[in-house]
N, C-alpha and C positions, 0 to 999 in steps of 0.2 A: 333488671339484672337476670330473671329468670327464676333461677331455682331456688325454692321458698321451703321453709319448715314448716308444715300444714297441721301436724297435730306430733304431740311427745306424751311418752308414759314412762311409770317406773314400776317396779317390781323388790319387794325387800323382804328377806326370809321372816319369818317369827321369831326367832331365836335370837338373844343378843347373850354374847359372851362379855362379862366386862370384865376389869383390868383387877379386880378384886376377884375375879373367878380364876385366873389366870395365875393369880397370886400359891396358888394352891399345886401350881403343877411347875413354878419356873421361879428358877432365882430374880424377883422382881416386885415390884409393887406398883399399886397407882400411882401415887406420887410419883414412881420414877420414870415411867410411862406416858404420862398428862404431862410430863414438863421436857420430855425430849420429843413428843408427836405429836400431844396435844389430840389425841385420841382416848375417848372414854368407854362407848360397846361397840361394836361393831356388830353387824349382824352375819350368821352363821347360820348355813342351811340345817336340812331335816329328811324326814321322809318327804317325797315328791317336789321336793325342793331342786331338782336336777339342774344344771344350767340351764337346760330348753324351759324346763318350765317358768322359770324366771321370766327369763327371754320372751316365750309367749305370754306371759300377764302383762309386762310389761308393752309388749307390741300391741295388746288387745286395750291398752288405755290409752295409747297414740293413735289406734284406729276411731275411738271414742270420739276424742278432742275433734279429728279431721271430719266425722259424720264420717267413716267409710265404710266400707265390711271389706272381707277379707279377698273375697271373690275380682278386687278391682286393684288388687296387686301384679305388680309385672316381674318384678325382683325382691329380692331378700336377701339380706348381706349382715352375716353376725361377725362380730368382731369377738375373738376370745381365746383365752390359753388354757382353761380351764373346762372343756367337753367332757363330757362323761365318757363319749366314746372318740377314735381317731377319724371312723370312719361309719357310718352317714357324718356327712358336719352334723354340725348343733342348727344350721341354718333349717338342712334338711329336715331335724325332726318339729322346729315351728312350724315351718310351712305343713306337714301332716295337723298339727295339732289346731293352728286356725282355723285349714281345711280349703289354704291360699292355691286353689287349685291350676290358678294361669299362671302362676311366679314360677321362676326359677330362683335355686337358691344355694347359697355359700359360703362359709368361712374365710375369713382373712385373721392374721396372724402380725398384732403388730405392737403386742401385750398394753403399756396403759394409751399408745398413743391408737390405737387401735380404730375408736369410734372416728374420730377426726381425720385415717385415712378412708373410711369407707364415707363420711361425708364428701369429701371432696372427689370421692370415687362417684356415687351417687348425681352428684354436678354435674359429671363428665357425661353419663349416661343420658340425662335431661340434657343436655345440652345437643346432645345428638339425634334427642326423639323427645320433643318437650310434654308429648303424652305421655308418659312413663310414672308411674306410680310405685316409689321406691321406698320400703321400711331398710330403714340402718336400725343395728342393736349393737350396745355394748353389754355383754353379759358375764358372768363368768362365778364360777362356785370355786373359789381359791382355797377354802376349809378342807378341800379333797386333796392339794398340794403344797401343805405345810408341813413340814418338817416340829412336830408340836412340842420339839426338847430345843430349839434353836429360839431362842428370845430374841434376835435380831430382825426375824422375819415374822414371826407368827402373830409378834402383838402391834403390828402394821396392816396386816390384809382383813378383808369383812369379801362376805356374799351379796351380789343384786345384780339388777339390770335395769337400763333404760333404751328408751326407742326414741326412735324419729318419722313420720314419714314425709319423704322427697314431694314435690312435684313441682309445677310451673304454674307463674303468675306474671302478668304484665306488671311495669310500674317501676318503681325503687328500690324494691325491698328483694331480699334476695343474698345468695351465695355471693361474694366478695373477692376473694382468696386466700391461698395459705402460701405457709414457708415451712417446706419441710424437708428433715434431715434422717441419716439412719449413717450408723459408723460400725460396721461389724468386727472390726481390728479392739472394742470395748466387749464383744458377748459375754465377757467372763465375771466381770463387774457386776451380773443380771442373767442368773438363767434357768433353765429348767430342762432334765433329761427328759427323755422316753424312758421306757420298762427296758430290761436289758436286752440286746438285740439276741436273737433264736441263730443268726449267724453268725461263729464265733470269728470269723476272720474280720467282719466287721462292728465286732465287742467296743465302744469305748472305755479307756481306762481311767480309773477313780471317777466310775459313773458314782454318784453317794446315790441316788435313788431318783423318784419322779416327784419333785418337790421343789420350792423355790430357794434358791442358793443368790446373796445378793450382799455384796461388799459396801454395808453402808454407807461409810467416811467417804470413799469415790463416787459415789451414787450423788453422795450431796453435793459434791465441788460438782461434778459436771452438769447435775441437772438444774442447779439453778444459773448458771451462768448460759448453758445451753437455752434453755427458754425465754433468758432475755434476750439474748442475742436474735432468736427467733423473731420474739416478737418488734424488735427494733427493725430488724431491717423488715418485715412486714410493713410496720406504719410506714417506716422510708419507701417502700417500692409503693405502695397507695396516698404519700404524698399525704397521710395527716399525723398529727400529733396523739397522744396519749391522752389527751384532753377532748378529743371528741369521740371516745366510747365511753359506751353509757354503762356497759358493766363489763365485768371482766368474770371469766369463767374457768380455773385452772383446773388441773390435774389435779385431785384431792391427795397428795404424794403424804406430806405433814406437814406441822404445823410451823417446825421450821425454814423449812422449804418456802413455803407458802411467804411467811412472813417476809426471809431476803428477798424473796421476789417482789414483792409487794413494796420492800422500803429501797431495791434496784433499781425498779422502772417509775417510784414515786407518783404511785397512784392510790391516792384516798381510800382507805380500807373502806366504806360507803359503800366504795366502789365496785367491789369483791365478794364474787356470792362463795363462801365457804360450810361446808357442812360434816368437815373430818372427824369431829369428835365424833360425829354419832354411828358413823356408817365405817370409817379407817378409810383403807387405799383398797378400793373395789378394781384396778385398774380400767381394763377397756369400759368397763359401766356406771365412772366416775364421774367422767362429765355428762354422759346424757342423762346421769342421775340428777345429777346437778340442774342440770338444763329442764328439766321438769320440775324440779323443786320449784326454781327460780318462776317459770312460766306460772304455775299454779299460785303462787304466793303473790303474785303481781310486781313482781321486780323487773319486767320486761313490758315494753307497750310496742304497738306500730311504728315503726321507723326509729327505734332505737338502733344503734350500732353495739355487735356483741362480738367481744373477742375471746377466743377460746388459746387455751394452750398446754403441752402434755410435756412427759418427757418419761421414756419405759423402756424394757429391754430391747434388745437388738444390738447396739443401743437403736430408739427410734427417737423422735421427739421434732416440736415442729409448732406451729399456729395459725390459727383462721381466724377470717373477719367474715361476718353477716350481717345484714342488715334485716331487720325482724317485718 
């Protein structure tokens, strides 16, 4: 198949805020918390906690796994809504801080489905030069774009990142394909301003600020329906069942979410690497967070089949199959 996941890392602030800290600033409590998301701390950045720096701890334990240095990178691709700045990307300042001096590097924008379009981004490029030595990152510091008097958003998001690096291998094992979706006629359902524009002719109105604004009750109807539907007609266009992947890897959204999904597509909770309580809805650095938990803890071997699947603003949302 070609392009192979060679090594994964993760990266996770110090700081965990839990639902009893929270208690203290917002009409709320654990209880009420743990039984509608099934989230308990989540982690929250600090000093030098920047996105990039996530980003690069995270990349420098994906280079570990693969045996590589940094020097033998061609590209660099972060995924993330939450940059400290608009402009260098966040790509740009890992690559300074590895010190990835043959990569080129860049941001894509595609909030939680994010990491899963720069894998399959990633694929396309191997595919075209199977030398190519490619870190994907999901990263993101969400704690900098909360809105922290709105309880519908804030005691959902946590800080971290995870990596990947791409490259090419003869054999079985290998990128697979995805199914992927984006409906921009939903942006309002899931969004997030810029600062107010300096040009007032192009001011938007009832900007509320640079924070995440998110209509839950619609969020839930479509993003579990959305990701089944994904993943179905995924197995349909590769012609297997649900019964021959060996784990399943979602979008750490809640634990609601998670669970209709899970009793939709009627796949053995076994089957399900889930870790929301502890970390919440990191968006784009949820599954590659996940995807190194899982690799590290030994939930993944040689030629297992792993299906992934997201669903995040834009609207975006979509799934992939690999073969490990």
């Amino acid at each position: 198949m070609g392009t192979v996941i060679l090594g994964t890392g993760s990266c996770l602030p110090v700081k965990r805020v839990s639902n009893h800290d929270l208690e203290g600033i917002l009409d709320t409590s654990d209880e009420w918390i743990q039984s509608r998301t099934g989230i308990k701390a989540p982690r929250i950045s600090g000093k030098g906690e920047q996105t990039y720096n996530l980003a690069t701890e995270a990349a420098r334990g994906a280079l570990d796994m693969a045996g590589m240095t940094a020097d033998q990178l061609d590209i660099i691709v972060v995924a993330t809504i939450s940059s400290h700045m608009l402009m260098p990307s966040c790509a740009c300042f890992v690559q300074k801080e590895l010190g990835a001096t043959k990569a080129f590097a860049y941001d894509i924008n595609a909030a939680c489905s994010g990491f899963l379009y720069a894998l399959d981004l990633g694929d396309k490029y191997i595919r075209a030069d199977p030398t190519k030595k490619i870190l994907i990152i999901g990263a993101e510091a969400l704690s900098a774009r909360m809105n922290w008097a709105d309880r519908n958003t804030c005691i959902l998001f946590g800080d971290g990142a995870g990596a990947a690096i791409l490259g090419h291998q003869q054999g079985e094992s290998g990128y697979i394909n995805s199914n992927f979706f984006s409906d921009g006629n939903l942006w309002h359902l899931l969004y997030m301003h810029t600062a107010t524009s300096n040009n007032a002719e192009l001011c938007v109105e009832d900007n509320p600020g640079v924070h995440v604004v998110m209509e839950g009750r619609e969020i839930f109807k479509y993003a579990v329906k959305a990701m089944e539907d994904a993943v179905r007609g995924l197995l349909i266009k590769e012609k297997i069942t649900i019964d021959s992947v060996n784990l399943v890897i979602p979008h750490q959204a809640n634990i609601r979410i998670l669970n209709n999904l899970i009793e939709r597509l009627e796949i053995p909770k076994e089957k399900v690497f889930i870790n929301v309580a502890e970390y919440g809805n990191t968006s784009a650095a949820s599954i590659p967070i996940a995807l190194d938990e899982a690799k590290r803890e030994g939930r993944i071997s040689t030629g297992d089949t792993i299906l992934f699947c997201t669903f995040g603003g834009g609207l975006t949302w979509g799934a992939t199959l690999i073969k490990w």
